[in-house]
C-alpha positions in Angstrom: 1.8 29.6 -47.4 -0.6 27.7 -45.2 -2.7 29.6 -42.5 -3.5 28.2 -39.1 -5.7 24.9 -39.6 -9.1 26.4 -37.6 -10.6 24.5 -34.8 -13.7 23.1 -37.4 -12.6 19.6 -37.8 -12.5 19.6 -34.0 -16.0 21.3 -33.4 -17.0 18.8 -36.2 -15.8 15.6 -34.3 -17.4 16.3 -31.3 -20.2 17.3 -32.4 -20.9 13.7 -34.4 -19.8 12.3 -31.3 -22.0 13.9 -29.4 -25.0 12.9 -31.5 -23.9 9.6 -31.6 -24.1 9.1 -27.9 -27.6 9.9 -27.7 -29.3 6.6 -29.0 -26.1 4.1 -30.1 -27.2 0.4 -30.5 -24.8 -0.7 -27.7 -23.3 1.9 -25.2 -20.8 -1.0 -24.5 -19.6 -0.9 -28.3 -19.8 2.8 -28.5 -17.7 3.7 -25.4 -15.0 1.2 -26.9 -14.8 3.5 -29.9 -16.1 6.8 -28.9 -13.5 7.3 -25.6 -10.8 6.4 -27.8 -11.6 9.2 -30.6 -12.1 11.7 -27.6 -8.7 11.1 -26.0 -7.1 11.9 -29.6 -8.9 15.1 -29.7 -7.9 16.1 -26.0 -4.7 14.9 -27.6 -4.6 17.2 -30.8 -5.9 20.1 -28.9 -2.9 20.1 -26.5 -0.3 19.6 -28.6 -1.6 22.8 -30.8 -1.6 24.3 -27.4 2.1 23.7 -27.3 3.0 25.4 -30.6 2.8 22.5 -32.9 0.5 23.1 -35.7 -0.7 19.6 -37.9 -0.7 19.6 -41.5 -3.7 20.4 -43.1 -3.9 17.2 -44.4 -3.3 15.2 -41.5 -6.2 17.5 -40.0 -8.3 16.4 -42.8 -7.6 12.7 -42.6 -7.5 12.3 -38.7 -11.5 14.1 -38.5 -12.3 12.0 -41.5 -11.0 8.0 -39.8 -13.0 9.8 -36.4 -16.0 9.8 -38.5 -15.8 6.5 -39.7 -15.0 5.0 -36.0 -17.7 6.8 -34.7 -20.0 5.7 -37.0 -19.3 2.1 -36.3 -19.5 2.5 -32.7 -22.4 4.3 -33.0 -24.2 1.9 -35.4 -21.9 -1.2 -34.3 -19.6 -2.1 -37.5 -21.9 -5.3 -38.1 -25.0 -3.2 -38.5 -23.9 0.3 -40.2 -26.5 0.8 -42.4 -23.8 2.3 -44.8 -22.7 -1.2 -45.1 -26.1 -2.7 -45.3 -27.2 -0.2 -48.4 -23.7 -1.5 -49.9 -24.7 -5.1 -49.3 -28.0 -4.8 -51.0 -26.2 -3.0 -54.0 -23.6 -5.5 -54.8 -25.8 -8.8 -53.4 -23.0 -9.2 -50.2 -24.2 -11.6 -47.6 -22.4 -9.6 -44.9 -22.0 -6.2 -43.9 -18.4 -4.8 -45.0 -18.9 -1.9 -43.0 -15.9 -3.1 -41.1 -13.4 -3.8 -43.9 -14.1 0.0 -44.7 -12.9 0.7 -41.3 -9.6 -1.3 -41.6 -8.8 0.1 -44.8 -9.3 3.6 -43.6 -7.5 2.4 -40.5 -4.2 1.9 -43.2 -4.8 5.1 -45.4 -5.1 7.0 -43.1 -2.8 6.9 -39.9 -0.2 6.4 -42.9 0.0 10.4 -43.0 0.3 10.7 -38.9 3.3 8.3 -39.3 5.0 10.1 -42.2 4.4 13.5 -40.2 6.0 12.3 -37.1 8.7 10.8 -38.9 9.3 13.9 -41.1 9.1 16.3 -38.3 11.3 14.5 -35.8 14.0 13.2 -38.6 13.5 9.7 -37.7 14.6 8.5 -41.1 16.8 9.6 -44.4 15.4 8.8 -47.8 12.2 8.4 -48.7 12.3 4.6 -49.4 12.7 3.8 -45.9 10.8 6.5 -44.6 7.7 5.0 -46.3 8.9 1.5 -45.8 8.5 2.7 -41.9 5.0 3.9 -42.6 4.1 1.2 -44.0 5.4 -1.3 -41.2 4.2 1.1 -38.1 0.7 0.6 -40.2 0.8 -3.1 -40.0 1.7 -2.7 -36.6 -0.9 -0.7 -35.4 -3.4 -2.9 -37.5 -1.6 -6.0 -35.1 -2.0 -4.4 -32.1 -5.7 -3.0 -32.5 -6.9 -6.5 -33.4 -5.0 -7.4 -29.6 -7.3 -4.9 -28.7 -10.0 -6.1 -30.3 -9.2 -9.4 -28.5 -9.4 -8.3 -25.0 -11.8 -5.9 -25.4 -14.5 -8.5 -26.8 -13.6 -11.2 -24.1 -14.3 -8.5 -21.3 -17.3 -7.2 -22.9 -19.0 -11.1 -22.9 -22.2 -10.8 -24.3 -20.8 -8.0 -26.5 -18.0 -9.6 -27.9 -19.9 -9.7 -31.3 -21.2 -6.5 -31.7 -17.7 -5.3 -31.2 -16.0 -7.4 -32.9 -18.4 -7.6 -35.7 -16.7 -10.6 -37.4 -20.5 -12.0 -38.3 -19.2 -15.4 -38.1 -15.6 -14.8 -40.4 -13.1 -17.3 -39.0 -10.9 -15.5 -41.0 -11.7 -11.7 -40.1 -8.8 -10.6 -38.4 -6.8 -11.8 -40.9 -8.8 -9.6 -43.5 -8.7 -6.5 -41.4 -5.1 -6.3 -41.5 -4.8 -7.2 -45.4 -7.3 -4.4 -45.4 -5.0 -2.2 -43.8 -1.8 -2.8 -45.2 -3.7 -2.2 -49.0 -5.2 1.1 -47.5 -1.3 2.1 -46.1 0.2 1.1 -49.9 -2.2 3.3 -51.4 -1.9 6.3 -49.1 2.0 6.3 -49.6 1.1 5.6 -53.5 -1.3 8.4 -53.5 -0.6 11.1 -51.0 3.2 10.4 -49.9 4.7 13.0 -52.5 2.5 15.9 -52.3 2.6 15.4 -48.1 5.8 15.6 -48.3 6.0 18.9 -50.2 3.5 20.3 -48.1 5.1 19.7 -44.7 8.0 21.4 -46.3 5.8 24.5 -47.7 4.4 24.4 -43.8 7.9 24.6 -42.3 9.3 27.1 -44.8 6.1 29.8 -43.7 
């Protein structure tokens, strides 16, 4: 039923990236961000190499959270002038630029879980398969904000930027409330017709 997914969310991805390297506000904050969205390309592209085709939408979902990292690497998350037009809409005192980025950081790596699990039969039943999605979600939320933690202290002067907390005591405690909302509402939203999809995929 479904053709090959093409090569334009690729092309598209490193093309932004590309751009975004040119003139980003910190090349300290962009490299944090940017390397990593390249290595998942290299990534992608190999394992389609090897015979294994994503879903079209986990091809859809994984060039859509690139954008959004890129973006705040480019623009650094406590400066995206997405998030400062939102601020002067809704009368924010901060930029939320970032709690986009930790929700999207929930909804969507939620479909790369469920795709690995489905795929590799990791799980029977849907109820724990999602309950797994939903936990490897929080996870990964855990273990970026790790991340986040070393990567800041060996950036020094940079450790703002990066982080973009703008002075949140609580922050990393909202990013990963921000992701596990974004994972419940990918498995509410997407869980079902993914499913069916992967199966339609296989079946072809």
């Amino acid at each position: 039923m479904f053709k090959s997914t093409g090569f334009w969310q690729y092309s598209a991805v490193i093309g932004f990236l590309g751009v975004s390297v040119l003139n980003p506000h910190d090349y300290a904050t962009w490299l944090s961000g940017g390397v990593g969205v390249a290595a998942v390309v290299i990534v992608l592209l190999w394992i389609r190499r090897h015979g294994i085709q994503p879903s079209p939408l986990l091809s859809r979902v994984l060039m859509l959270h690139a954008f959004i990292l890129i973006y705040g690497a480019w623009h650094t998350y406590s400066r995206a002038p997405l998030g400062e037009m939102w601020s002067g809409w809704f009368g924010w005192e901060r930029n939320h630029y970032d709690r986009l980025a930790h929700f999207a950081q929930g909804f969507l790596p939620a479909v790369l879980i469920r795709e690995v699990l489905i795929r590799n039969n990791v799980v029977n039943g849907a109820g724990w398969r999602e309950f797994l999605v939903f936990s490897c979600a929080m996870a990964s939320a855990a273990v970026f904000e790790l991340i986040e933690f070393g990567v800041a202290v060996g950036l020094g002067d940079g450790t703002l930027a990066y982080l973009g907390s703008q002075g949140d005591m609580w922050d990393a405690q909202w990013d990963m409330l921000w992701c596990g909302v974004g994972a419940l509402i990918s498995i509410g939203l997407v869980a079902r017709s993914h499913h069916v999809q992967l199966s339609q995929l296989a079946s072809d």
